[in-house]
C-alpha positions in Angstrom: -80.0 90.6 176.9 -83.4 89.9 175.0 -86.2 87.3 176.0 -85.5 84.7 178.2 -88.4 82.5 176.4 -87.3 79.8 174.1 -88.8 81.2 171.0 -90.0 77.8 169.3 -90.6 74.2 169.6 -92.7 71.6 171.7 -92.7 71.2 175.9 -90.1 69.5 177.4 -92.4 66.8 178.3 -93.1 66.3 174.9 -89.0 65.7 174.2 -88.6 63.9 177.4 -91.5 61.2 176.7 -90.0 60.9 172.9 -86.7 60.4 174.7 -88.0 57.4 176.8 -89.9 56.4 173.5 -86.6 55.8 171.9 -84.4 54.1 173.9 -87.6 51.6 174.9 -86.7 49.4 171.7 -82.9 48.8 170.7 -81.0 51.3 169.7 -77.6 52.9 169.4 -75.9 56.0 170.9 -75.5 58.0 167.4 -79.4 57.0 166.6 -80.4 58.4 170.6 -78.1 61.1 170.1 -79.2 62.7 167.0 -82.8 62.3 168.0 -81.8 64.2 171.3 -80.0 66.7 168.9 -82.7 67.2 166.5 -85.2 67.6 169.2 -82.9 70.3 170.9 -82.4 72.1 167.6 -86.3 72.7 167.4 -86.0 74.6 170.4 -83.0 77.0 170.0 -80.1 76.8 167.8 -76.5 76.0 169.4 -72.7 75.3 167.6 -72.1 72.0 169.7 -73.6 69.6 171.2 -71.7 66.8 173.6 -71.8 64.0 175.8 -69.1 62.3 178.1 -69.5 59.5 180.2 -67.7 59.2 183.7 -66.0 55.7 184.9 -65.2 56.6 188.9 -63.4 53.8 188.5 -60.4 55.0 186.5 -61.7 58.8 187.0 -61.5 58.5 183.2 -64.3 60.7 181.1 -64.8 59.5 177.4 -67.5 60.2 174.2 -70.8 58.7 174.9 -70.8 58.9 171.0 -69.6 61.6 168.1 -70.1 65.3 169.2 -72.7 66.9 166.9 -71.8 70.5 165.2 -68.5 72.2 165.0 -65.6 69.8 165.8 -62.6 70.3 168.5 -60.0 67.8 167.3 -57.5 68.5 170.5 -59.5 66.7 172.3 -59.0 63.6 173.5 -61.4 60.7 172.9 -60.9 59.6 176.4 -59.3 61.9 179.3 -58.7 62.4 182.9 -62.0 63.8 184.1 -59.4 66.9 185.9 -61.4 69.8 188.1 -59.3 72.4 186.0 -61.8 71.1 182.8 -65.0 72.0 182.4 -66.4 68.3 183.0 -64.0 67.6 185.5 -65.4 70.9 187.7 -68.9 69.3 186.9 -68.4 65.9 187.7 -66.6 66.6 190.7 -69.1 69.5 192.6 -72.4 67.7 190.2 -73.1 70.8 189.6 -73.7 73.2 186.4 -71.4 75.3 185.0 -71.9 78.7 182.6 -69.0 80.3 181.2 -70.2 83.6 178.8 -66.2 84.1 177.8 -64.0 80.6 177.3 -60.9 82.9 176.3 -60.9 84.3 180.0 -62.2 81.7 181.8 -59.2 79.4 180.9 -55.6 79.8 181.3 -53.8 80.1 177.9 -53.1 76.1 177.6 -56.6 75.0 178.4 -58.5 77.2 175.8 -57.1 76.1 173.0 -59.6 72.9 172.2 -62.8 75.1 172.5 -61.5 78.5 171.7 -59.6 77.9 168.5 -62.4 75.8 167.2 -64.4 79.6 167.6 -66.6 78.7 170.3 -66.7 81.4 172.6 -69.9 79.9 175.0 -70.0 76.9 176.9 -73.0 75.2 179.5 -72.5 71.6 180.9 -74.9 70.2 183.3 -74.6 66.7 185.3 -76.2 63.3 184.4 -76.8 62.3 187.7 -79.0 58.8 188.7 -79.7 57.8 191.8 -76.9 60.3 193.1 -74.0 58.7 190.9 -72.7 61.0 188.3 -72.4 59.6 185.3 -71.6 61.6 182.6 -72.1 65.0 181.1 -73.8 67.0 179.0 -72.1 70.2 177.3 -73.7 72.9 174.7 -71.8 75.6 173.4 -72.3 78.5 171.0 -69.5 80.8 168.7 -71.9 83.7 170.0 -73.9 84.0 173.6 -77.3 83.3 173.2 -79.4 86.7 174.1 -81.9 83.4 176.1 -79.0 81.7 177.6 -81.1 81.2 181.4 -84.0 79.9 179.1 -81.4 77.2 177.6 -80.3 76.9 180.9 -83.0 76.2 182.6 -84.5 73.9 179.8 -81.1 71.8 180.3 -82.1 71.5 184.5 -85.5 70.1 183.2 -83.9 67.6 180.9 -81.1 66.3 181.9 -82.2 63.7 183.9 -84.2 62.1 181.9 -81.1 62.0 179.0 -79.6 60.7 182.3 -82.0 58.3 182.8 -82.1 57.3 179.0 -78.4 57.0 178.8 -78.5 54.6 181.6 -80.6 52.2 179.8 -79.4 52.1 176.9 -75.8 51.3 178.3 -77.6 48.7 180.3 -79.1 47.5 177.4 -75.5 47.4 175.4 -74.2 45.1 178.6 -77.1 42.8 178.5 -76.2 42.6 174.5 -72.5 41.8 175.0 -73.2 39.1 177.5 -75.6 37.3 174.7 -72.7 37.8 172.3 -69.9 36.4 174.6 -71.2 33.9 176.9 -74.7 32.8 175.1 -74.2 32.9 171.6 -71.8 30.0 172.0 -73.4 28.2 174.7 -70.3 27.6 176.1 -70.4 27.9 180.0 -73.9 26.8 180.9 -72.6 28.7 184.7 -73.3 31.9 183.1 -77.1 32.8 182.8 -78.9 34.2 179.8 -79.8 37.2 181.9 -76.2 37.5 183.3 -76.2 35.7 186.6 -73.4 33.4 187.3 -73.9 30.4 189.4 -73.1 26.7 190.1 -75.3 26.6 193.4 -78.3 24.8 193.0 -80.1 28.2 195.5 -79.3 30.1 192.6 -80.3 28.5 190.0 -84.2 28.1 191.4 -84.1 31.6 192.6 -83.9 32.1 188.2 -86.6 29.2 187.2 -88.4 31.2 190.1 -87.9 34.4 188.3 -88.2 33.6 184.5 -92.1 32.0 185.9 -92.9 35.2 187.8 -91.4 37.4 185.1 -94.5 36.1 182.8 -97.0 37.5 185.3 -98.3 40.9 185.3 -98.1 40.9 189.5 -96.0 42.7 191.7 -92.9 41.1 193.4 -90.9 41.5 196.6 -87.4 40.6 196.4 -85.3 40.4 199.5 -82.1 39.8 200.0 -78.5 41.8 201.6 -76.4 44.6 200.6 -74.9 43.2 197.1 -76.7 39.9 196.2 -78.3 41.4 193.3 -81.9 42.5 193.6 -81.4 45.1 190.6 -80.1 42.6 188.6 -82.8 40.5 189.3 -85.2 43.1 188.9 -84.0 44.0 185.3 -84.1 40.0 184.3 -87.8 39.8 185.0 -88.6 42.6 183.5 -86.0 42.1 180.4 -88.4 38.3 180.3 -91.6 40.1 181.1 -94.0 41.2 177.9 -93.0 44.9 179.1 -89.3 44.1 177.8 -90.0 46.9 174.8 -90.8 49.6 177.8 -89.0 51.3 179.8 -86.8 49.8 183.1 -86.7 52.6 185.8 -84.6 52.2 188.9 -84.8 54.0 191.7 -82.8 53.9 194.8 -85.2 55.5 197.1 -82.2 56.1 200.1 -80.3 57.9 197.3 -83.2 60.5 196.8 -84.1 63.2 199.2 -87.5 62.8 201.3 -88.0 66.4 201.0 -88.1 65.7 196.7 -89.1 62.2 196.4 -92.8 62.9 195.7 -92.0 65.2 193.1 -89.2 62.7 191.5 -91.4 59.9 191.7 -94.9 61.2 190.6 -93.8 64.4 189.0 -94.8 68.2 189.4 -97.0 71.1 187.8 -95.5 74.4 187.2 -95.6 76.6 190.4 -96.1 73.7 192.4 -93.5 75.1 194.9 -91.1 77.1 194.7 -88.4 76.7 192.0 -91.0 74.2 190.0 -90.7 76.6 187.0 -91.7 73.9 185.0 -93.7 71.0 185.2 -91.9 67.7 185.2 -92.5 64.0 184.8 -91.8 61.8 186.9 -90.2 58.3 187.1 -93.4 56.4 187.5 -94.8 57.8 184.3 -91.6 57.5 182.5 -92.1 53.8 183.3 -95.5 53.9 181.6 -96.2 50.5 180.4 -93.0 49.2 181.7 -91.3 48.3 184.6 -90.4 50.6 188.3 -88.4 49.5 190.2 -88.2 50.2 193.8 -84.8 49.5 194.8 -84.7 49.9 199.3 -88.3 50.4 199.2 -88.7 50.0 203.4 -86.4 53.2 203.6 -89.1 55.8 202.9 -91.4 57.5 205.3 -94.7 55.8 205.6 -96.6 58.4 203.8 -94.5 57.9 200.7 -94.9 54.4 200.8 -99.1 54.8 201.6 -98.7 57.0 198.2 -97.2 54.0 196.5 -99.8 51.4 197.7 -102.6 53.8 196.2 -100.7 53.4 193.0 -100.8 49.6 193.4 -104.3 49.3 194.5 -105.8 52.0 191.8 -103.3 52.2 188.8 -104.0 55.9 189.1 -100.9 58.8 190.4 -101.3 62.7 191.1 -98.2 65.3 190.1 -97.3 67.5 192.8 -99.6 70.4 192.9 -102.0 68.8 190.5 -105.6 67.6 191.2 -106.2 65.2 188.2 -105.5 61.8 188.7 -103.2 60.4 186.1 -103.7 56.0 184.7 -100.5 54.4 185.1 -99.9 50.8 183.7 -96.9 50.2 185.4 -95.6 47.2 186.6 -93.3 47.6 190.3 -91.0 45.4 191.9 -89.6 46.2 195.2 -86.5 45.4 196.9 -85.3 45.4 200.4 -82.4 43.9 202.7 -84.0 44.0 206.0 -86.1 41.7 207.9 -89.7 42.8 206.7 -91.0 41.1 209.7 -88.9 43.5 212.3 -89.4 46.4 209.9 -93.3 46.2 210.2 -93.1 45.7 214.6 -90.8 48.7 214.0 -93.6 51.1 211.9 -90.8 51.2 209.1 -92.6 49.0 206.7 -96.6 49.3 206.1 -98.4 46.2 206.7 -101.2 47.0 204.0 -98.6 47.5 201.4 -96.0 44.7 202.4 -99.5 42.6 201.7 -99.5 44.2 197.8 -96.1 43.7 197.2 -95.9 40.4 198.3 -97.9 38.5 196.0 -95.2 37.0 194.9 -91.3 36.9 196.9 -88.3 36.2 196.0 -85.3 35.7 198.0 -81.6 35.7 197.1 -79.0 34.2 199.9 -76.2 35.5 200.6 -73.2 35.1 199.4 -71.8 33.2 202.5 -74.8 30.4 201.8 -73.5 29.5 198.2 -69.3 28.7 198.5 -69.8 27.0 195.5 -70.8 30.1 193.3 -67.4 31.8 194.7 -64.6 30.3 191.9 -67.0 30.7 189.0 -67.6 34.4 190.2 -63.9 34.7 190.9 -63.2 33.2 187.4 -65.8 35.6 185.8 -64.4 38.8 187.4 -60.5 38.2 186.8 -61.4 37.7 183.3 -63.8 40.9 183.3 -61.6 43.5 184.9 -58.5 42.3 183.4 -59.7 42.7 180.0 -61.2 46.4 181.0 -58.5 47.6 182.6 -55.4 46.0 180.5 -54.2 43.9 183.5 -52.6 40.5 183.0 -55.1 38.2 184.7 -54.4 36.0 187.9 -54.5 32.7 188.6 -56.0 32.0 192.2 -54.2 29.2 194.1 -56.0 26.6 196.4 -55.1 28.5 199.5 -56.7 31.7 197.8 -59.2 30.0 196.8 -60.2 28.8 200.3 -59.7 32.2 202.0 -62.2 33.9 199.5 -64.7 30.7 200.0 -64.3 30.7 203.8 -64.9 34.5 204.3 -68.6 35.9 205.7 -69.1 38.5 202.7 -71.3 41.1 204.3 -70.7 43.5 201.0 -71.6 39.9 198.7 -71.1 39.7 195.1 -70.5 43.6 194.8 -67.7 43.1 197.7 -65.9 40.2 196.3 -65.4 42.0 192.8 -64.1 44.6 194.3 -62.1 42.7 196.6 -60.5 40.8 193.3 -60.2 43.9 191.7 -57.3 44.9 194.0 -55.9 41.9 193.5 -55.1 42.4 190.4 -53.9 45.6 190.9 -51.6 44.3 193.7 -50.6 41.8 191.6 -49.3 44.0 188.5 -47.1 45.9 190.5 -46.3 43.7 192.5 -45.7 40.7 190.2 -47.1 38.2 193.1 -49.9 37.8 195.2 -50.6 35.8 198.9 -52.5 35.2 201.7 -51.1 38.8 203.3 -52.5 40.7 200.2 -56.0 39.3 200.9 -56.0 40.4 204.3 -54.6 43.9 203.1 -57.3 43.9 201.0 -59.9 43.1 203.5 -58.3 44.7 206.6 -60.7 43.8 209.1 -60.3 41.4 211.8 -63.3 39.1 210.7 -60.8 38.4 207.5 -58.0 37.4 209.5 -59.8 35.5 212.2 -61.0 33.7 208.8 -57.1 33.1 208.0 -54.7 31.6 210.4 -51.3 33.3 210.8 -49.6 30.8 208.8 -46.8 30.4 205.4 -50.5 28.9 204.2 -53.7 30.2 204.5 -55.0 26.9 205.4 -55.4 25.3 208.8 -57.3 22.3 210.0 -57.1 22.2 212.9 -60.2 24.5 213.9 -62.6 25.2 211.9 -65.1 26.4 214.4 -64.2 29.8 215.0 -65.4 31.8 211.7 -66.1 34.8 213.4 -64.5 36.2 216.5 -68.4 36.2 217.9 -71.1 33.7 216.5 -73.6 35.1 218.8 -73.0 38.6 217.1 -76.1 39.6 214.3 -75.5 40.3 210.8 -76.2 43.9 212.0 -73.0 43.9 214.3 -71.0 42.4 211.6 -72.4 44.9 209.0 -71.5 47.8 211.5 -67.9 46.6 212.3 -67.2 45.8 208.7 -67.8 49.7 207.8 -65.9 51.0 210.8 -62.6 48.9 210.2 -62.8 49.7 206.4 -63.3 53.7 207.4 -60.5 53.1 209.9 -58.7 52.0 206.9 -59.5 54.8 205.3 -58.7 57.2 207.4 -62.0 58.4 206.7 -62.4 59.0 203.0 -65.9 57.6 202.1 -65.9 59.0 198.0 -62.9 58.4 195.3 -61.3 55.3 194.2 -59.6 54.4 197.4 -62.7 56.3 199.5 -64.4 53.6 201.9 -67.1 53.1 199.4 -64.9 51.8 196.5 -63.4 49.3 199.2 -66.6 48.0 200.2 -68.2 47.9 196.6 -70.7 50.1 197.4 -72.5 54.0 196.0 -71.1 56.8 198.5 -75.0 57.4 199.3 -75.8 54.4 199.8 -72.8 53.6 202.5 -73.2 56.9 203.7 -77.4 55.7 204.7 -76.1 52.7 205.8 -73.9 54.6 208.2 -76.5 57.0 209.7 -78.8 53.5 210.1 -76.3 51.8 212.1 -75.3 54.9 214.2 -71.7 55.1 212.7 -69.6 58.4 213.1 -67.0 59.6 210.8 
C-alpha cells in the first residue's frame, strides 16, 4: 500500500471552519452537501459520497439529501436502520466501519446495491452529538485507495463537526416550518414565534423576559428541571440575538467524558496526547461570534468550570497542548436543573463563576406549575406525531384531560409528548383509549395515586392526596419515577421501548441521572 498522506488540499481545520461558515446563514442540504463534497474532493478522490440520517424513534434511516457520485438505485430512500447493513452496524455499535472487499463482506442478497453499481470499497463513520447518533456518513471507491487510513483518519477528524453542522441546519429547517405553519398565518397566538407553546401567563413573561435579554451581549443562567426547555430557550435568544447569522453550539456537558471535555471544548494541537494525530477545533471556537451553550453546566468538575470562567472573564481560550492564547467572541448561556444554592454549599458549583453567569437568570417552572399550558401542549403534540408517524389523531376526553392536568410531571414537556405519543399508538391498535391506558402508560404509583380506581378518572371527593408523600423532595420523586419505569422495563434503558424512550429522555442523560441518584440497574 503506498503513502498514507493525503496527497493535496487544505487542513481540516480549514474545511471544518468553512463548514461552520456555511451552515451560519440559511441554507439547504444539497447547497451544505456539495460544499462538503467539493471540499472532500480537494483532498482525495472517491466514487461516492453519502449521508443518512437516524430517527430512534422509528429506527428508520433515510437520505439527508441526494448521494453525490455513482448511483445505487436498489436502495431505498428510507429503510430499516438493520445491524446486517452497513449503517445499521454503525449506528448501532457508533462505531466506524472499513470493508476493503463489499463482494465478501456481504452475503449474496445484501451486495447487490453497492456491488452491482461497481463499488468495491466502502468507510462509514458515526455523526454522533452530545452522544445521540444521528446519522451517517459513507465513502466508497470502485478501487481501494493505496491512503485509505489517511481518508480514514481525515473522516475521525471531521465528522463531528459535519455532525455538528447537520444538526443546525435541521434545527434551523424546524424553526423554518414552524414560521410557515403556525406564524405565517397568525392563527394560534398560543404558539410562539420561536416555538414555545403556552396559555400560562409564567410562560409567557419567561419569553418577554427572553426576547429583552436576547438583545444583550451578557451571559445568562437559565434554570429550570429535567424537560422544561432550557435548550429551547437557549436557541430563541440566540435565534433573537444579533449573533443569529453565527453559529448555535450545544453541548450537553454530562453527555461528554471528563477525561475529553477539555479537548472537545477548547480544542487540541497535534501530539497533544496520545492519539491527537491531528489538531482539532473545538466547540467554543466553532461558536466564534456566535452563541455556546452550556447545557447541565454544574455537572463538570470544578477545574473545567474555573477554565470556563477564565473564558468569561478574559474572552481568551488555550487548545490542549498549546501555549498561545486564542480571542474568542463568544457569547454563553448556561443551563442547570439543580438548586444552585445547594450545589455551591456542596463544592459542585463555583461561586466566582455562578457570579459571571448570573448577570442575568431566567427561570422556567415546571410543568406541574402551569395546568393551563397542558391541553394546548396536548393539542400541539397529537397533531405533531400523528401527522409524522401516519396515525389518526385522538381526541382527549374531559376525564383524560384531567388525569394529564392533575399528574406531577417530573420528565415535563419532554415526558408528556412522550406519554401522548403512546397514546396514539395504543389507540391505533387498539381503536380506543381510557383511564387504564394512561396509567399503562405511566406505570408508576404516583400516576395512579393521581387517578382513583373508578369507571371515571375523576373523583371529588379528595383532592388532597396528589402524591402518596407530600413531605417527599422532588429528588425522591425524581428517583422513584426512574426505578418504577426501569421496573417496567425490565431493565432496558436504550431502544424505543428502553426506559429512556419512556421517560422522554437521551440514554446518557438518564443513565447520569441514575448514577446521581444512586440508582442500580
Amino acid at each position: 500500500m503506498a503513502s498514507k498522506k493525503l496527497s493535496r488540499g487544505v487542513s481540516t481545520e480549514v474545511i471544518i471552519r468553512e463548514l461552520v461558515r456555511r451552515v451560519s446563514s440559511p441554507v439547504s442540504r444539497s447547497s451544505f452537501f456539495q460544499s462538503l463534497s467539493r471540499l472532500i474532493q480537494q483532498q482525495f478522490s472517491f466514487d461516492r459520497l453519502c449521508i443518512n440520517l437516524y430517527d430512534p424513534n422509528s429506527e428508520l434511516i433515510s437520505f439527508f439529501t441526494a448521494a453525490e457520485g455513482t448511483v445505487v438505485n436498489a436502495l431505498s430512500p428510507t429503510r430499516k436502520a438493520e445491524k446486517s447493513t452497513v449503517a445499521g452496524h454503525v449506528i448501532s455499535t457508533k462505531k466506524p466501519v472499513i470493508i476493503t472487499d463489499l463482494a465478501q463482506y456481504f452475503s449474496e442478497e445484501l451486495q447487490n446495491p453497492l456491488t452491482e453499481s461497481g463499488l468495491t470499497t466502502t468507510m462509514a463513520f458515526p455523526l454522533i452529538i452530545n452522544d445521540d447518533i444521528i446519522g451517517t456518513i459513507h465513502c466508497s471507491f470502485v478501487q481501494e485507495p493505496d491512503n485509505l487510513y489517511a481518508i480514514m483518519e481525515f473522516f475521525l477528524d471531521i465528522a463531528p463537526y459535519i455532525a455538528i453542522c447537520i444538526g443546525a441546519l435541521i434545527a434551523s429547517e424546524q424553526k423554518e416550518r414552524w414560521v410557515a405553519t403556525n406564524i405565517a398565518s397568525h392563527s394560534d397566538p398560543k404558539i410562539s414565534q420561536e416555538g414555545f407553546i403556552y396559555e400560562s401567563a409564567k410562560i409567557r413573561q419567561v419569553m418577554k423576559t427572553a426576547d429583552r435579554v436576547a438583545r444583550l451581549e451578557i451571559p445568562v443562567l437559565i434554570l429550570g428541571e429535567t424537560g422544561t426547555g432550557k435548550s429551547l430557550l437557549a436557541n430563541i435568544i440566540h435565534s433573537i440575538s444579533k449573533r443569529h447569522n453565527n453559529t448555535f453550539v450545544h453541548v450537553n456537558c454530562p453527555a461528554i467524558a471528563e477525561s475529553l471535555f477539555e479537548s472537545e471544548l477548547f480544542g487540541h494541537a497535534k501530539g497533544a496526547f496520545t492519539g491527537a494525530l491531528s489538531s482539532r477545533v473545538g466547540r467554543l471556537e466553532l461558536a466564534q461570534k456566535g452563541t455556546l451553550f452550556l447545557d447541565e453546566i454544574a455537572e463538570l468538575s470544578l477545574e473545567m468550570q474555573s477554565k470556563i470562567l477564565h473564558v468569561l472573564d478574559y474572552q481568551s481560550f488555550q487548545r490542549v497542548g498549546e501555549s498561545s492564547s486564542i480571542p474568542v467572541q463568544t457569547r454563553i448561556i448556561a443551563a442547570t436543573n439543580i438548586n444552585v444554592d445547594k450545589a455551591i454549599r456542596q463544592d459542585k458549583l463555583r461561586k466566582d463563576l455562578y457570579y459571571r453567569l448570573s448577570t442575568y437568570i431566567i427561570e422556567i417552572p415546571p410543568l406541574r406549575e402551569r395546568p393551563e399550558d397542558i391541553p394546548v401542549l396536548s393539542n400541539y403534540f397529537i397533531n405533531e406525531l400523528s401527522t409524522s408517524q401516519g396515525l389518526p389523531k385522538i381526541n382527549l376526553s374531559d376525564e383524560l384531560m384531567h388525569a394529564l392536568i392533575n399528574y406531577y410531571w417530573p420528565g415535563n414537556i419532554r415526558e408528556l409528548k412522550n406519554v401522548l405519543n403512546q397514546l396514539l399508538v395504543k389507540n391505533f391498535i387498539a381503536n380506543k383509549i381510557d383511564c387504564n391506558d394512561i396509567k399503562e402508560v405511566m406505570s408508576m404509583d404516583t400516576m395512579n395515586s393521581r387517578i382513583p380506581e373508578k369507571n371515571n378518572c375523576t373523583d371529588d371527593s379528595d383532592n388532597s392526596g396528589n402524591i402518596d408523600d407530600v413531605s417527599m423532595s422532588l429528588q425522591e420523586v425524581e428517583k422513584r419515577h426512574i426505578k418504577e419505569v426501569l421496573h417496567f422495563t425490565k431493565g432496558v434503558i436504550s431502544g424505543p421501548k428502553g426506559a429512556a424512550t419512556l421517560l422522554g429522555l437521551p440514554r446518557s442523560t438518564l443513565q447520569h441521572r441514575m448514577r446521581k441518584l444512586g440508582i442500580t440497574n
